[in-house]
N, C-alpha and C positions, 0 to 999 in steps of 0.2 A: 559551625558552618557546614553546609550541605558538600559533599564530595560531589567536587566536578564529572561532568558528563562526559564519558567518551563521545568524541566523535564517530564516522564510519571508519578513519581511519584504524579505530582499533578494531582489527578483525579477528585475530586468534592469537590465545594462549596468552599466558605467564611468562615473565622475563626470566629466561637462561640462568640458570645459577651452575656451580661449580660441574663436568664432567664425571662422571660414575669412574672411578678410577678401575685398576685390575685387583686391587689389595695387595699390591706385591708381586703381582703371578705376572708371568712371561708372557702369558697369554689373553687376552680381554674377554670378558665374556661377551656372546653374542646378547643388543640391548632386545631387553625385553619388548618395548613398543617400537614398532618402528614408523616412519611416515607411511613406505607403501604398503606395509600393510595393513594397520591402521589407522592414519591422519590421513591419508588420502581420498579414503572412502566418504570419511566424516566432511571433511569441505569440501567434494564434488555433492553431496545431499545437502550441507546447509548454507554452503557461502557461494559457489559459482552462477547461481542464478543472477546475481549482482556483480560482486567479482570475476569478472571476465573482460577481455579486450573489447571494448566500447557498451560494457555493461555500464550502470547508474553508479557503481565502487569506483575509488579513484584509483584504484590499481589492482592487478590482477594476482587470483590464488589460483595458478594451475597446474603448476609447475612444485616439483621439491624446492626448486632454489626460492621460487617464491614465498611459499612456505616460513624457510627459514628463516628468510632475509627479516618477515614482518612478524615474527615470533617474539623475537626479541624485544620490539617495544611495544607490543600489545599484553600492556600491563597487569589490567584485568578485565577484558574487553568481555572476556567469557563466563568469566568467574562472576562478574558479577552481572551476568545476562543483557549487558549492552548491546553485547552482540551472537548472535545472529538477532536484528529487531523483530522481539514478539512479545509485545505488552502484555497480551491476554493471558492469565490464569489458569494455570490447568487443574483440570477436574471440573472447570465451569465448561461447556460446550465442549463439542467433540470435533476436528478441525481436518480436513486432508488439502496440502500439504500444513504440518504443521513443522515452523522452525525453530520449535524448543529442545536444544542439548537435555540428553539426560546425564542424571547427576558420573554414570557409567562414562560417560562420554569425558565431559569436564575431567574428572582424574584417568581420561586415558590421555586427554590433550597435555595435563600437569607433569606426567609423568614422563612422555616424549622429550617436551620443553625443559624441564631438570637433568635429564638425560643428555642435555644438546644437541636435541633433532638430529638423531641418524635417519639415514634416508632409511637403511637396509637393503633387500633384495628388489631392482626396478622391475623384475616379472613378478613381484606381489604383488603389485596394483592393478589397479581395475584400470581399462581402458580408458583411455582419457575422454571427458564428455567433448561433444561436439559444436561449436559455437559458430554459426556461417554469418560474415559481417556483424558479427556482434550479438545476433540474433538468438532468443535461448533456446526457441522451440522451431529452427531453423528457419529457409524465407520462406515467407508470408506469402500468399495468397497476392494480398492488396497492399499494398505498401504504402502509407497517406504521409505525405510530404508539403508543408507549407510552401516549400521553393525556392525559402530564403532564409538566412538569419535572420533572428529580433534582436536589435542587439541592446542590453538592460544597462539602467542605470537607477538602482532603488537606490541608497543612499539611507536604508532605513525602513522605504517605504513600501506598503503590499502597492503589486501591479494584476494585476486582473488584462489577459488578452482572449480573445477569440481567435483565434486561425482557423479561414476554410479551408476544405480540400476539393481540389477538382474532380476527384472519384466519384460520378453521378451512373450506378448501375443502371442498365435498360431494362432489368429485371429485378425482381425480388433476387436478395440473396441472404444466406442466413451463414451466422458467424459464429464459429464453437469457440473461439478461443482468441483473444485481443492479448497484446502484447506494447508495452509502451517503451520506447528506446530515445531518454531523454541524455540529451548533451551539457544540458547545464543543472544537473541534479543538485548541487550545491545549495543551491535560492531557490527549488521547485517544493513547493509544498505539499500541491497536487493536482491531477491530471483529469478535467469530467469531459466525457463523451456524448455529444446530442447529434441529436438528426434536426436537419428541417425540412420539411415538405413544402415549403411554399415560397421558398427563393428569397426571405426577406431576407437574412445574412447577407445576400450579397450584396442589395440595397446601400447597407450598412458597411462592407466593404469598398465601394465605390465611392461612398463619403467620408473614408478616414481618410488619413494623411498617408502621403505613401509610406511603404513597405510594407511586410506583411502583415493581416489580420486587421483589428480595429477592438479600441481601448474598453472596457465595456465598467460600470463603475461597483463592480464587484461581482461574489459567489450568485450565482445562474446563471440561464444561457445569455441572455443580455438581449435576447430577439425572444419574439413570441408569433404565435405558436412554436413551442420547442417540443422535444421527447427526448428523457433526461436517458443514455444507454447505460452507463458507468463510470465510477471512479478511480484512479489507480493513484498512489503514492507512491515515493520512491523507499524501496525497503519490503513494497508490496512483488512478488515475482510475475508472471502472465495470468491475467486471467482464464481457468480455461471450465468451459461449463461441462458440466453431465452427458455421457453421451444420450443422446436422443432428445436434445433440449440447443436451443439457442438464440442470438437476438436476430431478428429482420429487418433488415434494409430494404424500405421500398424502394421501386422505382423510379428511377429519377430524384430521388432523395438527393440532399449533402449533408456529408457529416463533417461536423464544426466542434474543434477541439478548443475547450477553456484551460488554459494554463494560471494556476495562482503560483507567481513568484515573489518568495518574502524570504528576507536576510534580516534577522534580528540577532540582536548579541547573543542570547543565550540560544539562540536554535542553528547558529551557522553546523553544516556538520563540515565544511572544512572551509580554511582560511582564502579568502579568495584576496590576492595582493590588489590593492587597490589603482596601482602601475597598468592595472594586466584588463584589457577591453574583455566584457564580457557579452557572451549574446549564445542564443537560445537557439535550437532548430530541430525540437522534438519528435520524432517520427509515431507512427503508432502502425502496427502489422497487423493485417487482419487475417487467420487462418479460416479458412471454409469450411461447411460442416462437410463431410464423407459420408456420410449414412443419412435416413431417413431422419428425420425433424418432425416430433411428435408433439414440443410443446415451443412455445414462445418466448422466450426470459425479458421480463418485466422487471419493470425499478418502482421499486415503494419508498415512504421514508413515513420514522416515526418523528415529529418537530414539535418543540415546544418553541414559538416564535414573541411571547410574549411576555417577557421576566425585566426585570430590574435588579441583582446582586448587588446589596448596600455596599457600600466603603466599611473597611473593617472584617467583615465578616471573614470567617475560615473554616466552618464548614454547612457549605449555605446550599440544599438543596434543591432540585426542580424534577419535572419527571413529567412523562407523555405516553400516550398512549395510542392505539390504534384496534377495533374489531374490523377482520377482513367483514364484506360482503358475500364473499365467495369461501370456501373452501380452497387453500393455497398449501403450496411445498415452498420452503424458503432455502435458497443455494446458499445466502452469501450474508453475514452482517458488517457494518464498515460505520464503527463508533465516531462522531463528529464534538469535538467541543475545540476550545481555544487555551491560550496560556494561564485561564485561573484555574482550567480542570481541574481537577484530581481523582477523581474515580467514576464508573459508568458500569453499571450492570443491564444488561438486558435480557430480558426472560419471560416466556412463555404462559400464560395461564390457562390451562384446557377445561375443556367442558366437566363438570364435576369438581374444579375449584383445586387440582391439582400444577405443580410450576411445573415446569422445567427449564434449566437455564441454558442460555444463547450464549451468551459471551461478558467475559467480566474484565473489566482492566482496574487492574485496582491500583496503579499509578500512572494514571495517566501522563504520555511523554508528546507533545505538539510536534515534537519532530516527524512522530511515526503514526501519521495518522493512516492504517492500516487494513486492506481487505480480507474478512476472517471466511474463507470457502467450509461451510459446513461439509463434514464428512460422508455424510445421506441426506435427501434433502429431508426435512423436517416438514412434516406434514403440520398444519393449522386450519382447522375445519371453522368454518364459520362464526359459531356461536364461544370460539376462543378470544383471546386478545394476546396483543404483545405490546410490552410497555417497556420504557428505560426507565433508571432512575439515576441522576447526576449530581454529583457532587463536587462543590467551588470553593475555593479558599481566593477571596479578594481582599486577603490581608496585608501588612509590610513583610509577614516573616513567608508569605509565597514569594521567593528569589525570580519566579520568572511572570509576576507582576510587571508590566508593561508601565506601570501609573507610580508614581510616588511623590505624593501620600496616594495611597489608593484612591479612586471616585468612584462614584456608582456604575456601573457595565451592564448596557442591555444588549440586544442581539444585534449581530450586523458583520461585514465580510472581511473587515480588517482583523489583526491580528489581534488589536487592542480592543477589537468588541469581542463577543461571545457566542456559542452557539451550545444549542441540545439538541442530538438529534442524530438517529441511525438511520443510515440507508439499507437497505437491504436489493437483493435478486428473487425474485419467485415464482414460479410457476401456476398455473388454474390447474386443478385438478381434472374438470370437468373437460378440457380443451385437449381433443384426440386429432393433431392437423392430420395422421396418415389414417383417420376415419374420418375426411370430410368435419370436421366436429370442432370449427376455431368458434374462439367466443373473442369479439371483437373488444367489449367495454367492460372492465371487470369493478369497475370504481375506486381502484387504487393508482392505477398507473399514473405515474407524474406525467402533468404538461403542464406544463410554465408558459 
């Protein structure tokens, strides 16, 4: 039988074992790790971006007492890379930030926690990070607020909402850096951000039933003409782009947030009592760019929208492709499949028949469907291609098979369908906005 999955709850470390005695001596020695000089460094870099007082974590690491308190039952939250969430494989793609423990790290965490977390000396620590209303990258520029709770009742079931926001700039404005501060992270699977330019959203606001938003019957924007800006997961930290690149917000624009929320038995990442009302009221921060804006951040995806996974099968593959038309830099990849996943590589092929690889998850987890920020952007000139390749298990012995007996699974926005397919960020090479030099149609950019 497969070892169960930590939740988020398991944040750090190994359970406590016996005290490092003195050996007999009068005197104790001073402990070799201590939290502030070492554990504290370590979870302000990879766990506070979530963990924090009204971060997506359901409780906070900022503190030594905290620290300690959740030491003790985080099993092997670390040890065996549950936690900090980062699917992706290293040595495949190069990632900034990237939230992989090194193995140095992991036996400085072990050794703390066997030691029974001494705090040590509190001016060894680094200053404590700064969190203003919950916010990681402080407040925001634009703050987009639906204006109410939604309050959920899945039961099981995926719910797919739109929420507008009333934020319509008079001007173009351009955004370095998006930030999503969800309330009900528990059931949020994930977070897409569209504009619309031609008012039909609210069309479709006007005709739902009151409260906030309107039902839409699954993954896209749900109105058309759309312009797909981003996706954020919980587990993913702020999106923050390149200096001298970012997205634009026309005029008179509104941007209209899709929330997927899905609670299934094997994805809840914490127990939500079924006593206890539940309801949603996710914000999203928008920070401004500060300096000149030279390029434009565009959304591509790579989709293979057309498959059938027999019943049985367990390692049943599919794969997609794309050649830009343009010559591009790519920010960002953000690997897409459902519960029969199991692996996804994505990678490069350059002119002259050489790879280079993008991002590899070679166990795929549905909980964390994940945005991978490349660490430079990666240039792709024209006559290149970037392709996935994916791989399904719609067997009895995949545990987080949806179906039993298994049945066939083609594509579609429930949990229980399926998907292939990377999104990515990227930029035109050619597009100099601070030389006059935008290139308006590049024939990639999504609209829906």
């Amino acid at each position: 039988m497969a070892r169960p999955r930590c939740p988020v709850l398991l944040a750090l470390g190994v359970p406590a074992l016996l005290a490092i005695s003195a050996g007999g001596s009068s005197k104790a020695a001073a402990p070799a790790v201590t939290y502030s000089r070492d554990i504290a460094p370590i979870i302000q870099q990879y766990c506070q971006d979530c963990h924090h007082v009204g971060g997506v974590a359901p409780m906070p690491l900022l503190t030594y007492r905290d620290a300690k308190v959740w030491a003790e039952i985080a099993q092997d939250a670390v040890q065996s890379r549950d936690m900090p969430p980062w699917p992706a494989a290293e040595g495949y793609g190069e990632f900034h930030p990237e939230r992989r423990l090194s193995e140095d790290q992991l036996a400085t965490i072990a050794e703390w926690v066997n030691a029974d977390a001494p705090e040590g000396d509190p001016k060894a620590a680094p200053p404590p990070r700064q969190f203003v209303d919950g916010w990681t990258l402080g407040t925001p520029d634009v703050t987009l607020d639906a204006g109410a709770p939604f309050p959920l009742d899945l039961n099981g079931r995926d719910v797919y909402r739109d929420f507008l926001f009333s934020y319509t700039p008079s001007k173009d404005v351009w955004v370095s850096a998006i930030e999503v501060k969800a309330s009900a992270a528990s059931v949020i699977h994930h977070v897409s951000l569209y504009l619309d330019t031609t008012g039909v959203s609210q069309a479709l606001q006007r005709a739902a039933a009151p409260g906030p938003g309107f039902p839409v019957s699954g993954e896209g924007p749900g109105f058309s003409p759309a312009t797909w800006i981003a996706d954020w997961g919980p587990g993913t930290g702020p999106l923050v782009l390149p200096e001298g690149t970012a997205w634009r917000i026309p005029a008179r624009a509104r941007l209209v947030m899709q929330v997927h929320y899905h609670q299934h038995p094997h994805q809840h990442r914490l127990p939500v009592p079924d006593s206890h009302p539940l309801a949603d009221r996710t914000r999203i921060g928008l920070h401004l760019a500060r300096g000149p804006v030279d390029k434009r951040v565009r959304t591509g995806v790579i989709r293979n929208g057309s498959f059938q996974i027999p019943a049985g099968a367990i390692r049943y593959e599919l794969g997609a492709g794309i050649a830009p038309p343009r010559d591009i830099s790519i920010l960002s990849v953000t690997p897409r499949m459902r519960l029969l996943g199991r692996e996804m590589k994505v990678t490069a092929t350059l002119p002259g028949g050489a790879t280079q690889p993008l991002v590899w998850i070679p166990a795929w987890d549905y909980r964390w469907e994940l945005t991978y920020p490349i660490q430079k952007p990666f240039p792709l000139p024209r006559s290149a291609r970037i392709d996935l390749l994916a791989t399904y298990d719609n067997s009895s012995h995949n545990h987080d098979n949806p179906s039993y007996p298994p049945k066939p699974v083609g594509p579609g926005p429930l949990a229980t369908d399926e998907a292939c397919e990377c999104l990515f960020l990227y930029t035109v090479d050619a597009e100099h906005l601070t030389r006059s030099q935008p290139v308006e149609n590049d024939g990639i950019e999504i609209r829906q």
